[in-house]
N, C-alpha and C positions, 0 to 999 in steps of 0.2 A: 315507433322505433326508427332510428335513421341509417340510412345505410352502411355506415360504417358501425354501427355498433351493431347491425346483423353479421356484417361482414366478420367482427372477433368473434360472438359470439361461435359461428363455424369454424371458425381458424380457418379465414380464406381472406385476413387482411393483407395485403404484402407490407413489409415490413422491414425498413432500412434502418443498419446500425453504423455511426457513424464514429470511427476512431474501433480498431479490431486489438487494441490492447488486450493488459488484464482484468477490464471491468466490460469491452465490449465483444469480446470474442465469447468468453463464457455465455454470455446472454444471448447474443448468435444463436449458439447451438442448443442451447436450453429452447427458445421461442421455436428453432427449427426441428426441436427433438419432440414438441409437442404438437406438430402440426402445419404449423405457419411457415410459409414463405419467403424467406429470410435472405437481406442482401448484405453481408459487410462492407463496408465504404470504406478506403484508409489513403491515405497520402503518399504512404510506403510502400514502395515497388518490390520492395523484397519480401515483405511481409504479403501482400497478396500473393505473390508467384509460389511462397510455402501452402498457402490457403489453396490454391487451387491444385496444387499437388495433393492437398488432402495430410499436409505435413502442419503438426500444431507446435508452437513454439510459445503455448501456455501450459503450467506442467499441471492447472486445475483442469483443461482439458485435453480427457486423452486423444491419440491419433487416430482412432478405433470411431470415437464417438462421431469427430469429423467427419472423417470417409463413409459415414455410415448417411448421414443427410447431404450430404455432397451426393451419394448416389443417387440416394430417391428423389434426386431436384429439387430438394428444400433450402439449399443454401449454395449461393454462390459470393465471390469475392471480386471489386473490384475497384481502379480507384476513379473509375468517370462518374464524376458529380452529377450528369445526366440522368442518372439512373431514377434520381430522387423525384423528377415526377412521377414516374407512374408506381410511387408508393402511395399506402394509405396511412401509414404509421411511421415517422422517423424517429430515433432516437438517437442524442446525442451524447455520447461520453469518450472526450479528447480531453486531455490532462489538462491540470490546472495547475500548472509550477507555478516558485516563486522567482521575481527578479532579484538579484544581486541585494538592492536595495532594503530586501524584503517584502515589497509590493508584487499584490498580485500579478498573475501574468494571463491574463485572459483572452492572450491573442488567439488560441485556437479555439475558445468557444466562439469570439469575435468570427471568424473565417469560418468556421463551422456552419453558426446560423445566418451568414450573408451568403453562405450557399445554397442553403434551404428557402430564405428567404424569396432567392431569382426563382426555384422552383414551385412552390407551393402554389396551389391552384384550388383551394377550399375541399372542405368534407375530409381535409388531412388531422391526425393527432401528431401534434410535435410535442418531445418530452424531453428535456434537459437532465442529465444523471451527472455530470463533472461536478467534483464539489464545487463549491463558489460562494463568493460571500453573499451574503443577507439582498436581497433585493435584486440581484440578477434576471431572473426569467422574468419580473417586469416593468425592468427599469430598462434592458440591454434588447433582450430578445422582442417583448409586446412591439414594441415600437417598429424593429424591420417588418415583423407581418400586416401591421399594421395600417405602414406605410404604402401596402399595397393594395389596398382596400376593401383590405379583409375586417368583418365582426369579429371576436374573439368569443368564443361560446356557440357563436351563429353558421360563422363560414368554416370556422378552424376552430382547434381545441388546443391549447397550450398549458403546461402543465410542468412540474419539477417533482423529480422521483427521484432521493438519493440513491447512490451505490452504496452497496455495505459488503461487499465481496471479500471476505478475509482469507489474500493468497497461501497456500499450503494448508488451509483448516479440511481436514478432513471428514470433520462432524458435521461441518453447517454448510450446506451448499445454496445454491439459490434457491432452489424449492424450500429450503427450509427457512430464510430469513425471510421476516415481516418488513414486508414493504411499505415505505410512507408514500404518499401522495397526495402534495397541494396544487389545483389547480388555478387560474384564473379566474372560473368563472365558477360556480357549481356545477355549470356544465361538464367542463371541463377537467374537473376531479373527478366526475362519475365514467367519462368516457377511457381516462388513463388508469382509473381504479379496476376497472372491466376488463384491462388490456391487462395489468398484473396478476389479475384471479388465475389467467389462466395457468399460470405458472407458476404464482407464490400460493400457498396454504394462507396467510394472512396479510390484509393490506390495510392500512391504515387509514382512511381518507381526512385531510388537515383544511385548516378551513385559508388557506394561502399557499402559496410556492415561496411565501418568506418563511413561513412559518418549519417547514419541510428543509428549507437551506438552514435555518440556523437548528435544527435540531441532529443532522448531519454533523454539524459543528461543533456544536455541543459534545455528543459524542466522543470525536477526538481529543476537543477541549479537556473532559475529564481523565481521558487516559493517560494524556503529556504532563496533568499536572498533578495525578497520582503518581506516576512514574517519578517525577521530579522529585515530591514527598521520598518517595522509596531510596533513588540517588541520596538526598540530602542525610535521609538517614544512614545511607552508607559511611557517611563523612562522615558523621556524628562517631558513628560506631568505630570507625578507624582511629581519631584520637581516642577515646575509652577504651582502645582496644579490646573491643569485645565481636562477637561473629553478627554482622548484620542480618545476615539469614538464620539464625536462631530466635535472636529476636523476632524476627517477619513471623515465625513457625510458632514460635509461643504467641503470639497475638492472635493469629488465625484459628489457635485452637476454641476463641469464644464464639458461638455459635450464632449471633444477632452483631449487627452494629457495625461490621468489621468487613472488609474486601480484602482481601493478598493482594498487591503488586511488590512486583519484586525489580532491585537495581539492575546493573549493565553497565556497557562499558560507551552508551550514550543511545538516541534514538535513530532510527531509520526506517526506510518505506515513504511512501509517498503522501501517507494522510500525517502519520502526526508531527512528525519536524512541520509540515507543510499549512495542515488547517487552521490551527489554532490562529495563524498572524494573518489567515485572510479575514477573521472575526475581527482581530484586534487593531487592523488598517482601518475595516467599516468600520466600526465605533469608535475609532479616533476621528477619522471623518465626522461626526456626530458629536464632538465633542466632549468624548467620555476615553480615558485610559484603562482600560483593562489590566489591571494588576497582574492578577494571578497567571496570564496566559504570558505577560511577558518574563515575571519572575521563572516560572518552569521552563522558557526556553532558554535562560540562561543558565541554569543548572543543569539542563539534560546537556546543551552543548557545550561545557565545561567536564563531562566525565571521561573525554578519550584523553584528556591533558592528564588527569587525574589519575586515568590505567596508566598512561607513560610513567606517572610517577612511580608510583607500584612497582612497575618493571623498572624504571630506572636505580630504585632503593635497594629492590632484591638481587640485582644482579651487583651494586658497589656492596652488598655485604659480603660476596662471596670475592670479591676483588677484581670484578670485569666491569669496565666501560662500556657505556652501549655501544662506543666508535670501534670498530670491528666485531660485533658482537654478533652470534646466529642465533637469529629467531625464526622458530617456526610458529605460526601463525594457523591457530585452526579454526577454520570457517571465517569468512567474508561477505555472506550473506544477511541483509541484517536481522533476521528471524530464523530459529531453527527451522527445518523442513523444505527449503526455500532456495531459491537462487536469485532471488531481488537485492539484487547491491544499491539500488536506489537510495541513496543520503545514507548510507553505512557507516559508524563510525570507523570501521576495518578499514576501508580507505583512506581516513583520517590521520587513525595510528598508524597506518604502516609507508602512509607518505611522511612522516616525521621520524620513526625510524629509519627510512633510507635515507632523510635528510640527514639525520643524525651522525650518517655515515654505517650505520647497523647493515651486515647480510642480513635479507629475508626471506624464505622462501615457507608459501602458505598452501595448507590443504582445504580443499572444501567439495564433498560429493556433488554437487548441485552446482556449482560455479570452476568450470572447465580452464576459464581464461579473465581476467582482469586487468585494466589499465588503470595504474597509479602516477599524478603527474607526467604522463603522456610515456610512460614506462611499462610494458606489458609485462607482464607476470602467468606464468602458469603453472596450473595447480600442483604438487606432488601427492604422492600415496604416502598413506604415514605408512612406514614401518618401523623397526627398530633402531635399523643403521640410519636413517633420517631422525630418528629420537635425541640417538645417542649424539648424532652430528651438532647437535642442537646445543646451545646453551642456556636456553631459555624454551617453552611450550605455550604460547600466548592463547588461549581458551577466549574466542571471542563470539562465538558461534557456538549453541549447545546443541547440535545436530548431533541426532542417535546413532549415525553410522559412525562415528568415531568411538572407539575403543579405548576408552579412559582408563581400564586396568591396567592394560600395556604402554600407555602415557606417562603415569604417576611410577611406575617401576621403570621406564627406561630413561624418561628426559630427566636430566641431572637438578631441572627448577622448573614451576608449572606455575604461573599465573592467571589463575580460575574466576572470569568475571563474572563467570553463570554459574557456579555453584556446581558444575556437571560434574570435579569429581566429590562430590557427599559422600560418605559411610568408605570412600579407600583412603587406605591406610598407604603412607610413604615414609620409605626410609629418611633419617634427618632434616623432615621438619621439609622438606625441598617443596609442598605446597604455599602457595600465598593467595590465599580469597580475596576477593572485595569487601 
């Protein structure tokens, strides 16, 4: 047994997370709520000074949970890269955006492990969680540690363990999602496999860190492009005039064969606008075109044009222009339950209604404040006199705390891209679905 795998086995390995987002902060406190020693690493001077106040500004974790391992000395925050020798366990997850271009952008994983890299001094586990395309942890990362003349299996253990963190789910927390885990070496899956036990219920051990990044990938891959499926049928359904979500509901009722996704008014969040095209840059690299990932990302980012239209139609039949037109806008976040504006299509649409020259103003319990083309916006309270103010109720967000009976009865048109208000009834016809 080598010392660091005695050292998890007790939970007395120290254990640095690097990037204290939404995929590294939770993990934080999970590793520290089970025992371990736990340091958040982040860049963000603001974002640690809440951490050490014991103030959370992730809504998966509470402010309670914090302050709770903050006391007992299991977790501290901080941004001196120093820290990272005297770990035994680093773990990286800093975002992986894309550039303009649509190419990766993997300068913070880049800065991330040439930080780790100046520190590392063998008998350490490094583990990579940022999604990333295909061949990352040993194409990018082997190499710096490498360079320093470290064994990989021998002196150090390197390893790629996706996130699967799905912000606002209240079912699935991390103890509950199966963990994959390819390592470098067999060593090195066994020793990152050992470091998940302690906190996932199932871990997967893969026989690669390629194998683990594209299955990550995978993942979103399939989501964006059932999703897209579902959009496409939207379209379908709006010339045939018939209800796209009746269809979806009569399909679903066959018990074998069959998955529900359902449309919108486009994607958002950081995996699937985002994943699918770091797969399909690698395999163009490679010399292979991925169809399917680029077809669904033209269809999902063609559906805020396509709500515009929606509203643009519904409002010339009633004989309003959108150019002075007031819309209220419910929800901004791109997931009910949520407050991640992250690639929103809300942003989208309501930067093209104020283009359009449209009043907007939008509600959202979870999203306080917003900036649209460098235009702040803040949130209102629905109530009536805001309904009635309205000439339009743009449904872009199916967050529960809105009040959809008092919606459909006060705003004089409702354009519903989530289906929130089903089974209510409005006077003349003033709903329009997707």
């Amino acid at each position: 047994m080598t010392d660091l795998q005695a050292k998890i086995e007790e939970r007395a390995a120290r254990i640095a997370i690097v990037g204290q987002g939404y995929v590294g902060l939770p993990l934080a406190v999970e590793f520290a709520q089970t025992g371990f020693r736990v340091t958040g690493l982040d860049a963000d001077q603001e974002r640690i000074a809440a951490l050490t106040r014991g103030v959370s500004y992730i809504p998966d974790v509470p402010g309670e949970h914090l302050q709770q391992v903050i006391q007992a000395g299991r977790f501290v925050a901080t941004t001196e890269v120093g820290v990272l020798a005297d770990q035994d366990v680093i773990i990286i997850c800093v975002p992986t955006p894309l550039r303009k271009s649509k190419d990766p952008d993997i300068s913070y994983v880049v800065a991330a492990a040439q930080d780790v890299a100046r520190h590392v001094s063998g008998g350490q586990l490094v583990v990579l969680e940022s999604t990333t395309y295909p061949g990352t942890t040993e194409e990018l990362l082997l190499p710096m540690f490498q360079g320093r003349g470290l064994r990989v299996g021998k002196d150090f253990y390197l390893a790629f363990s996706p996130e699967r963190i799905d912000p606002g789910n209240l079912l699935y927390k991390i103890k509950d999602i199966p963990k994959l885990v390819g390592g470098v070496t067999p060593a090195c899956t066994r020793m990152a496999a050992l470091l998940y036990r302690q906190i996932a219920a199932q871990v997967s051990e893969l026989s690669s860190p390629m194998v683990a990044e594209l299955a990550k990938l995978y993942e979103n891959v399939f989501r964006s492009v059932n999703i897209a499926l579902a959009n496409e049928l939207a379209l379908i359904c709006h010339h045939l005039r018939i209800s796209v979500w009746e269809v979806i509901e009569a399909a679903a009722t066959k018990p074998f064969g069959f998955m529900p996704f359902y449309p919108g008014p486009g994607i958002g969040g950081h995996c699937i606008p985002v994943d699918p095209l770091y797969l399909s840059w690698k395999v163009r690299l490679n010399g292979y075109e991925a169809k399917f990932i680029g077809l669904a990302d033209e269809i999902n980012q063609a559906m805020p044009r396509f709500v515009l239209g929606l509203l643009t139609d519904a409002l010339n039949e009633r004989g309003k222009p959108v150019k002075g037109a007031r819309i209220l806008v419910l929800g901004v976040a791109y997931k009910r339950g949520t407050g991640d504006v992250r690639e929103s299509p809300a942003l989208e649409i309501i930067g093209e209604l104020l283009h359009k020259g449209a009043q907007v103003q939008y509600a959202d319990p979870f999203v306080p404040m917003v900036t649209v083309h460098g235009r702040v916006l803040e949130a209102a309270t629905v109530n009536c006199e805001l309904l009635r103010w309205s000439d339009a109720a743009l449904i872009l967000t199916d967050h529960r705390e809105f009040d959809y009976g008092l919606v459909v009865t006060e705003a004089p048109l409702v354009v519903d891209t989530r289906n929130a208000t089903r089974g209510l009834a409005a006077p003349d016809d003033r709903i329009v679905r997707l």
